[in-house]
C-alpha positions as CSV (number, residue, x, y, z in Angstrom):
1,X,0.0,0.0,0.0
2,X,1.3,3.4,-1.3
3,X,2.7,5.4,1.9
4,X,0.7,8.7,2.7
5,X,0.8,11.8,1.9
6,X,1.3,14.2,4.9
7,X,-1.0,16.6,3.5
8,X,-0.9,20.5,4.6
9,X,-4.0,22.0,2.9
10,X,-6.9,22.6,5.4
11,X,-10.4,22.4,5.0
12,X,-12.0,24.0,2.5
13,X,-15.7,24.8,2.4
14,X,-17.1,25.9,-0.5
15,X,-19.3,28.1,0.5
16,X,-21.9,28.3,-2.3
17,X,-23.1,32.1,-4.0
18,X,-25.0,30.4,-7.2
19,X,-26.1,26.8,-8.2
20,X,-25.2,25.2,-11.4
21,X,-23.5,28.2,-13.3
22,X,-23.8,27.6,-17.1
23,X,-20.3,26.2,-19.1
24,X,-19.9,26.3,-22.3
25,X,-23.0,25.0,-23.6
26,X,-23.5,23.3,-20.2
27,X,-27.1,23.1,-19.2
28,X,-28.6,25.5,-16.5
29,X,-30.2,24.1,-13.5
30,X,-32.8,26.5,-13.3
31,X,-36.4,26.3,-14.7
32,X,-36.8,27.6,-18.6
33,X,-37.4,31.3,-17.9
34,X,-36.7,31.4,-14.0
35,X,-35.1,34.3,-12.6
36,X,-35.4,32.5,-9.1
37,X,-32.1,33.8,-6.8
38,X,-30.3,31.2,-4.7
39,X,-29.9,30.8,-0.9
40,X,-26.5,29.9,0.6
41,X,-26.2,27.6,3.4
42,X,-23.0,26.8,4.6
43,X,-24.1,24.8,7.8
44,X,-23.8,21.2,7.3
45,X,-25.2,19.7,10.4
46,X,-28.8,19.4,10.6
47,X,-29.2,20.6,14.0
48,X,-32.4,22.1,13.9
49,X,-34.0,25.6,13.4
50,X,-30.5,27.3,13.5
51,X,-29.4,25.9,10.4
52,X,-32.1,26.9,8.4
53,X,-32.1,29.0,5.3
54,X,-34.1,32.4,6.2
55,X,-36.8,31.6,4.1
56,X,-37.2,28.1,6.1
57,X,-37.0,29.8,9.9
58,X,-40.4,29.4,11.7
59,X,-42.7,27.2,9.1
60,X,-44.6,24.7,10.3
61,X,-46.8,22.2,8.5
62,X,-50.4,23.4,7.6
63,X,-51.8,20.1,7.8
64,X,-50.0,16.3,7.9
65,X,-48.7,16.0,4.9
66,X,-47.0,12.5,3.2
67,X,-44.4,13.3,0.5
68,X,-43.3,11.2,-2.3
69,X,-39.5,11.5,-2.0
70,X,-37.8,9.9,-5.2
71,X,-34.0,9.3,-4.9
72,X,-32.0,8.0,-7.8
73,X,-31.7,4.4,-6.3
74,X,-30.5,3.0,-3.1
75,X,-27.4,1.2,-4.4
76,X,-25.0,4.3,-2.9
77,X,-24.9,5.2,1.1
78,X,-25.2,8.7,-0.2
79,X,-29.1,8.3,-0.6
80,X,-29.3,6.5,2.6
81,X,-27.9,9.9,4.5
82,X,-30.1,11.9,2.2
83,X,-32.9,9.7,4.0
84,X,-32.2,10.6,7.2
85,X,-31.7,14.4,6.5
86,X,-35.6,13.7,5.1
87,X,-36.8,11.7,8.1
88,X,-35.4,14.5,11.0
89,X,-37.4,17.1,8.9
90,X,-40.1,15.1,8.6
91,X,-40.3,14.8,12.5
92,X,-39.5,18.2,13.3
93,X,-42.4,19.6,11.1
94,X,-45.0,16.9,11.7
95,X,-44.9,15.4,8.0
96,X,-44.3,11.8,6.8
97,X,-41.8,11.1,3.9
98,X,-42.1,8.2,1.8
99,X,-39.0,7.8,0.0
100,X,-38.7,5.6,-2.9
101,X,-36.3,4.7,-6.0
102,X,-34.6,2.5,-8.9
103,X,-32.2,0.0,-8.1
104,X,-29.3,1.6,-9.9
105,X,-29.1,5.5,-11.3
106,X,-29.2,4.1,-14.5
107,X,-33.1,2.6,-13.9
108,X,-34.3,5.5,-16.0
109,X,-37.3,4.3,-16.6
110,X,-38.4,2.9,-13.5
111,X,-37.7,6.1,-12.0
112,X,-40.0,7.5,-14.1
113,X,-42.7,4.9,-13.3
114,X,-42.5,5.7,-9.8
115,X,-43.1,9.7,-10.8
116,X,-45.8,9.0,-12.7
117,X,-47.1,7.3,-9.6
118,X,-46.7,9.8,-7.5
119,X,-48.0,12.0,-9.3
120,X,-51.6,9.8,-10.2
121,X,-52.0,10.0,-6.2
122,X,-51.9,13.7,-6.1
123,X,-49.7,14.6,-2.8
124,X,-49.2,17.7,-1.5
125,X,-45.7,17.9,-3.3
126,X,-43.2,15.4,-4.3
127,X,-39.5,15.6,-4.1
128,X,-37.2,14.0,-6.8
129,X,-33.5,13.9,-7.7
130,X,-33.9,12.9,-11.4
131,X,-31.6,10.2,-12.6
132,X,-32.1,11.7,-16.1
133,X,-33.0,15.6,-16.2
134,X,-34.6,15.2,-19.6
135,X,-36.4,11.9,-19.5
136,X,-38.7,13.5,-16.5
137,X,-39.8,16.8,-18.8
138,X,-43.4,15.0,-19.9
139,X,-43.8,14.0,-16.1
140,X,-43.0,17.7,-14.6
141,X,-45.5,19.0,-16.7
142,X,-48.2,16.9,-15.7
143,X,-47.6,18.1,-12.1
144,X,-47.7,21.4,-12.9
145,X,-51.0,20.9,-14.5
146,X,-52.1,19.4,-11.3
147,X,-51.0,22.0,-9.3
148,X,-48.5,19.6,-7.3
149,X,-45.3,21.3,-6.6
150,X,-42.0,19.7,-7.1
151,X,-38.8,20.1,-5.4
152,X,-35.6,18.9,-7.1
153,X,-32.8,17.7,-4.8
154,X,-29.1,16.7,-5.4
155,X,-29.2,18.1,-9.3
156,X,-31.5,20.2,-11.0
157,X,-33.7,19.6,-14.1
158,X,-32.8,21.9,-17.1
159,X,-35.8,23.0,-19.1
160,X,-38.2,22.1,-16.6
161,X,-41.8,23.5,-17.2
162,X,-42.3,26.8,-16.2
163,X,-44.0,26.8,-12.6
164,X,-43.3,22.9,-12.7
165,X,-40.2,23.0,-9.6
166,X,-41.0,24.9,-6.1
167,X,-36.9,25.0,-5.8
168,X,-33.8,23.2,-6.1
169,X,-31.8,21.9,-3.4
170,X,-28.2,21.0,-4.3
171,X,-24.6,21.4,-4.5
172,X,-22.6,23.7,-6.8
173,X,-21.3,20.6,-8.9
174,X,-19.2,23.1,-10.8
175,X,-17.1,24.5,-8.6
176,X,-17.2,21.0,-6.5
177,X,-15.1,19.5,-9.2
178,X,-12.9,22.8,-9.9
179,X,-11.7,21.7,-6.1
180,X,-10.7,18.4,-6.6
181,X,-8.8,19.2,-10.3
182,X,-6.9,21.9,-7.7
183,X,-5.9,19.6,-5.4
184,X,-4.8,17.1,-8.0
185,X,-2.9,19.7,-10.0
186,X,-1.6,20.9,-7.0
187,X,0.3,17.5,-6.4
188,X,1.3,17.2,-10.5
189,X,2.0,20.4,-11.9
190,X,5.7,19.9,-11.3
191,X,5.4,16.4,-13.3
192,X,3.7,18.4,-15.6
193,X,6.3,21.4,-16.0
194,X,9.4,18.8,-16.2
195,X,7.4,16.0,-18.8
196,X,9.5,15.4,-21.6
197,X,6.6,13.8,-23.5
198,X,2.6,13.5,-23.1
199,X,0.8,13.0,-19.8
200,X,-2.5,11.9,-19.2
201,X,-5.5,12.3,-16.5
202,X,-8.1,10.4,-16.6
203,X,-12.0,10.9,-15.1
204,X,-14.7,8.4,-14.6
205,X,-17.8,9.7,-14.9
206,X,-20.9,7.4,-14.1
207,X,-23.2,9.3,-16.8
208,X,-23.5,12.2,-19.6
209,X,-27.4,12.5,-18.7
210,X,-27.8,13.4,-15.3
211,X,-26.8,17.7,-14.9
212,X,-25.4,17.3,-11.5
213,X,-22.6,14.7,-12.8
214,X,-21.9,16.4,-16.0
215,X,-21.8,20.3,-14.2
216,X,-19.3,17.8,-12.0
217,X,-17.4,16.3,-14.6
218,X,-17.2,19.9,-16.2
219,X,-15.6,21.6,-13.8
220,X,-12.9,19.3,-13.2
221,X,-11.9,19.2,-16.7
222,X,-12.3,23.3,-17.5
223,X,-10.5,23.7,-14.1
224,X,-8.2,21.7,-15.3
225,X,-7.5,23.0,-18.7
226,X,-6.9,26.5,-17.1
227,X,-4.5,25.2,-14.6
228,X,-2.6,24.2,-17.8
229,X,-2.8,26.9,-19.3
230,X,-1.9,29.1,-16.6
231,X,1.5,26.9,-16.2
232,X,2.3,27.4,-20.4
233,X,1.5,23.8,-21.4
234,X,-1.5,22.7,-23.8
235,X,-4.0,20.2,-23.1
236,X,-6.7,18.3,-24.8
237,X,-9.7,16.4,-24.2
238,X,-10.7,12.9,-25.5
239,X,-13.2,10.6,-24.6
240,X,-16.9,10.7,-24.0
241,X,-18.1,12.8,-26.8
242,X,-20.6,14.8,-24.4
243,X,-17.2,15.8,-22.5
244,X,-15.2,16.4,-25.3
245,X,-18.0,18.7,-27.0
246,X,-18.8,20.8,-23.4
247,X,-14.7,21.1,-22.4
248,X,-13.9,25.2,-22.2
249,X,-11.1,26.0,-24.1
250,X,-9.2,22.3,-25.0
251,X,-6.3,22.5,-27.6
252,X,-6.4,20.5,-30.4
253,X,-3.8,18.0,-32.0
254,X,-0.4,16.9,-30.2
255,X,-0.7,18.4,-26.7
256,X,1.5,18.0,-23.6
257,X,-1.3,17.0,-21.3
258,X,-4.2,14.5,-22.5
259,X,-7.4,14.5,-20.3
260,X,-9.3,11.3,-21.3
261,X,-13.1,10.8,-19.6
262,X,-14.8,7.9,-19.6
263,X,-18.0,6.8,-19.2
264,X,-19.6,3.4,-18.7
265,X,-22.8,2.0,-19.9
266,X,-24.3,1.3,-16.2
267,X,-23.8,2.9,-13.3
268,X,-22.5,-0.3,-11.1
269,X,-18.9,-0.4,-9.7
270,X,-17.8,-3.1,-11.9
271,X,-18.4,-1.2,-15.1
272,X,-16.8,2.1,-14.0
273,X,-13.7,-0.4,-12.7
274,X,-13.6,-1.5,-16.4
275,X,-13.4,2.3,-17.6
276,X,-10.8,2.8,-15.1
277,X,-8.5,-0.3,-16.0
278,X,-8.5,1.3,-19.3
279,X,-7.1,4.6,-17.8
280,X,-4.9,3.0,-15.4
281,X,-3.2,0.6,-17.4
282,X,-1.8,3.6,-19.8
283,X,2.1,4.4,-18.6
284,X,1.4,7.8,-19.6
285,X,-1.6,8.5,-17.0
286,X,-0.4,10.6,-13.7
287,X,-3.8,11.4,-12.0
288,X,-7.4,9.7,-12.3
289,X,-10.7,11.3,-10.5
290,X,-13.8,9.7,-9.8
291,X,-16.7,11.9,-10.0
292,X,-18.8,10.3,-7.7
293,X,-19.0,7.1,-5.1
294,X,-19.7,4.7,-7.5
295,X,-17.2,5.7,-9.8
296,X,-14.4,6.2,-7.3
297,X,-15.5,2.8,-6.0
298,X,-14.9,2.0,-9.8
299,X,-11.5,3.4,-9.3
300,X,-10.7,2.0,-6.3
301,X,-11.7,-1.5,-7.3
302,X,-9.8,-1.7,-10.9
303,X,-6.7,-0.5,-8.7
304,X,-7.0,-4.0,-7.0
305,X,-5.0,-6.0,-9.0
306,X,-2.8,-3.2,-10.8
307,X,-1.5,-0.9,-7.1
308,X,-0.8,1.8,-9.3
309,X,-3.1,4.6,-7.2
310,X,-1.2,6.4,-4.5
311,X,-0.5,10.0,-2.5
312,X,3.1,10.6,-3.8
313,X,3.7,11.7,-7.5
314,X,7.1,12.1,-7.0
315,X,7.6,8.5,-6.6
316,X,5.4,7.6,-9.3
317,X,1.6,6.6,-8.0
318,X,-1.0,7.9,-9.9
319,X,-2.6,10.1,-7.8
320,X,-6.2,9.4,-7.3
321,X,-9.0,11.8,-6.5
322,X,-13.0,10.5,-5.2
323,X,-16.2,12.3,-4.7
324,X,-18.8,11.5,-1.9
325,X,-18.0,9.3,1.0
326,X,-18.9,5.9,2.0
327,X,-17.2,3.5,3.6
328,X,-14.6,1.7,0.8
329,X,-13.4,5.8,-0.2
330,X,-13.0,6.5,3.2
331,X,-10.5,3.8,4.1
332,X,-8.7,4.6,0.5
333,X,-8.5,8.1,1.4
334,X,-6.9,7.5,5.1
335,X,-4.6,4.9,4.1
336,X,-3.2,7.3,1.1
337,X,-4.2,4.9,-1.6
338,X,-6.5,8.3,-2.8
339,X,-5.4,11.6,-2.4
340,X,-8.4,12.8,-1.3
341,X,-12.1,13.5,-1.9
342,X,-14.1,15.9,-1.9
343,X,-18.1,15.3,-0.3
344,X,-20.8,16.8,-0.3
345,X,-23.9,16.9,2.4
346,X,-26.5,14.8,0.7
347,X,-28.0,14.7,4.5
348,X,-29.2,18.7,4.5
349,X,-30.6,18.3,0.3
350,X,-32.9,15.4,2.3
351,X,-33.7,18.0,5.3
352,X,-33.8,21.1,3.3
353,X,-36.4,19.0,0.8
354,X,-38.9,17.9,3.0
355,X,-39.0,21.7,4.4
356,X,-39.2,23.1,0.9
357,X,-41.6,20.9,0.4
358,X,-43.4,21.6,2.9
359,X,-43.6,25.4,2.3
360,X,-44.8,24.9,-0.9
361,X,-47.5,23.1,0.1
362,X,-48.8,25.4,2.6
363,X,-48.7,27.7,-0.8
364,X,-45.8,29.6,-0.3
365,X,-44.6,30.9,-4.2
366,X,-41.6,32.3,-4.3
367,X,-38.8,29.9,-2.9
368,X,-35.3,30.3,-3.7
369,X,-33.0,27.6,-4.7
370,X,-30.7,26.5,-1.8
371,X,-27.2,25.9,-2.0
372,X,-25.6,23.4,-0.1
373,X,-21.7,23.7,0.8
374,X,-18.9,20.5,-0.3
375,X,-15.8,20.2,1.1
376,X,-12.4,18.9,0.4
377,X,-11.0,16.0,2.8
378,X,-7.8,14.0,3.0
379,X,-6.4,12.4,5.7
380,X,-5.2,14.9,8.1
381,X,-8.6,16.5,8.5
382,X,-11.8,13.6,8.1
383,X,-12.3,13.8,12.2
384,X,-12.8,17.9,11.7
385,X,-16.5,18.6,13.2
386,X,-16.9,20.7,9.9
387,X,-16.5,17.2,7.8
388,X,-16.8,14.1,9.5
389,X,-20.8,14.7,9.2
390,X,-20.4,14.4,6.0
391,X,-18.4,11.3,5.8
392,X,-21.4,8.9,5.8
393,X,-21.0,4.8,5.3
């Protein structure tokens, strides 16, 4: 096992001042037409009436209402978390949630079953983080026609019917990837600067459908570019053609740095480990990120057998970067096998939900969006009481 990295960068919470800002030609997050503002919340333990967003402070349930709550499946531990952030809201307002979901995030249409559902039994509002932000456009407008308000959690849904979402709770995916390609540059830009010949990073994606991933995925690889750039060396993109299309400002041709993102055809571990391998197993590759838990599980998983990943560039590990938490990242992370991670607090989208939720079905109108913070960990700082929250199994 690769030794670790005695790592000198402190916490970093990224405290959030707009969701989902647009890249080049990235998709907006925002209703078609909204000019809703965005409400910051930095706090990321649910403890109560102190950490609530303004516009949350006070409410209390008009009558007992049961709320359809649609996560994208309950393969990760992140959706568990986002449970229990649903279920302490759900107590401290009087409401009942009735969460619900696909086997894997790539169950589009079963997810979409379980919508239509929901919305045949006409709750009071119905919360749903959308495994594919188009495929749930026919389904959004049927709510609105019925007058049930929707609240979007952990990514937004671009072009949804006007009037369709109450609000969207969720992180800014954007500038939650720009940190890790920071702290992974960070570690390489000297191999970088001194490479006599072509370098490559690779990123695992676990989809090109879903905004949240690709805002994600996007904002590690434009970070990255600029990083580059900034340092006099060009770079290029190759891959998953979505990727490759959306990348801000790639080089064409021979370049000295290669950033290669893959994507598999499922979301499961073993299929993100077989988009890995492929990265891995290239001498010329120097850094790999996972853009979520299943894909850093990917990671993790096709490093198995070829103990490649590591903390220490100068001797040659290829330095490896996760997103989220859960159990098999966490241990990666503290024994130096990753570099780092960075998570985010899927437990306040579930809390924040349920009481957006339930605002909007006492008929409140004009909720803003809520930002919830990530924030960078490695080993030196996962018992931190700004993090270790966060960390969930």
């Amino acid at each position: 096992m690769k030794k670790k990295l005695v790592a000198t960068i402190l916490a970093m919470a990224l405290c959030v001042t707009s969701l989902y800002g647009c890249g080049s030609g990235g998709k907006k997050e925002e209703s078609k037409g909204s000019d809703k503002k965005t409400e910051s919340s930095a706090n990321n333990n649910a403890g109560g009436s102190n950490d609530l967003p303004e516009q949350f402070k006070g409410l209390k349930a008009d009558k007992a209402y049961s709320f359809p709550m649609l996560v994208k499946s309950f393969q990760s531990t992140y959706w568990g978390a986002a449970q229990k952030g649903m279920q302490k809201a759900a107590k401290e307002l009087g409401v009942e949630v009735k969460p619900q979901g696909p086997n894997t995030e790539s169950d589009i249409a079963d997810q979409i079953n379980m919508l239509e559902s929901a919305i045949a039994a006409k709750p009071a509002g119905i919360g749903i983080a959308a495994c594919d932000s188009s495929s749930v456009l026919d389904s959004f407008k049927k709510a609105a026609e019925a007058k049930i308000p929707l609240v979007c959690f952990d990514t937004g849904v671009a072009d949804a019917p006007k009037g369709s979402v109450a609000c969207t709770i969720a992180t800014d995916n954007r500038q939650a990837g720009s940190v890790a390609a920071d702290h992974m540059y960070e570690v390489l830009k000297d191999k970088i600067k001194k490479a006599d010949k072509p370098v490559r990073i690779g990123e695992i994606n676990q989809d090109a459908t879903a905004a949240n991933i690709e805002e994600r995925g996007l904002g590690f690889v434009d970070r990255m570019i600029e990083l580059i750039h900034k340092d006099g060396k060009t770079v290029s993109v190759t891959g998953n053609e979505f990727y490759v299309n959306h990348a801000k400002g790639a080089d064409k041709g021979d370049t000295n740095v290669v950033i290669e993102v893959r994507v598999p055809a499922q979301t499961t571990v073993e299929l993100c480990s077989n988009e890995a391998q492929a990265i891995l197993s290239k001498k010329d590759t120097i850094g790999v990120f996972g853009s979520n838990q299943v894909s850093a599980e990917g990671l993790l998983a096709a490093n198995t057998n070829l103990n490649v990943l590591g903390s220490n560039a100068d001797k040659g590990d290829v330095i490896g970067i996760g997103f989220d938490a859960g159990s098999t990242i966490k241990a990666a992370v503290k024994d130096g096998v990753m570099l780092g991670a960075v998570t985010q607090s899927p437990l306040m989208m579930g809390y924040y939900a349920v009481y957006a939720l339930t605002a909007a079905a006492n008929g409140k109108t004009d909720l803003k969006d809520v930002a919830t913070a990530g924030y960078w960990y490695d080993s030196s700082n996962m018992t931190d009481e700004s993090i270790a929250p966060n960390l969930y199994d």
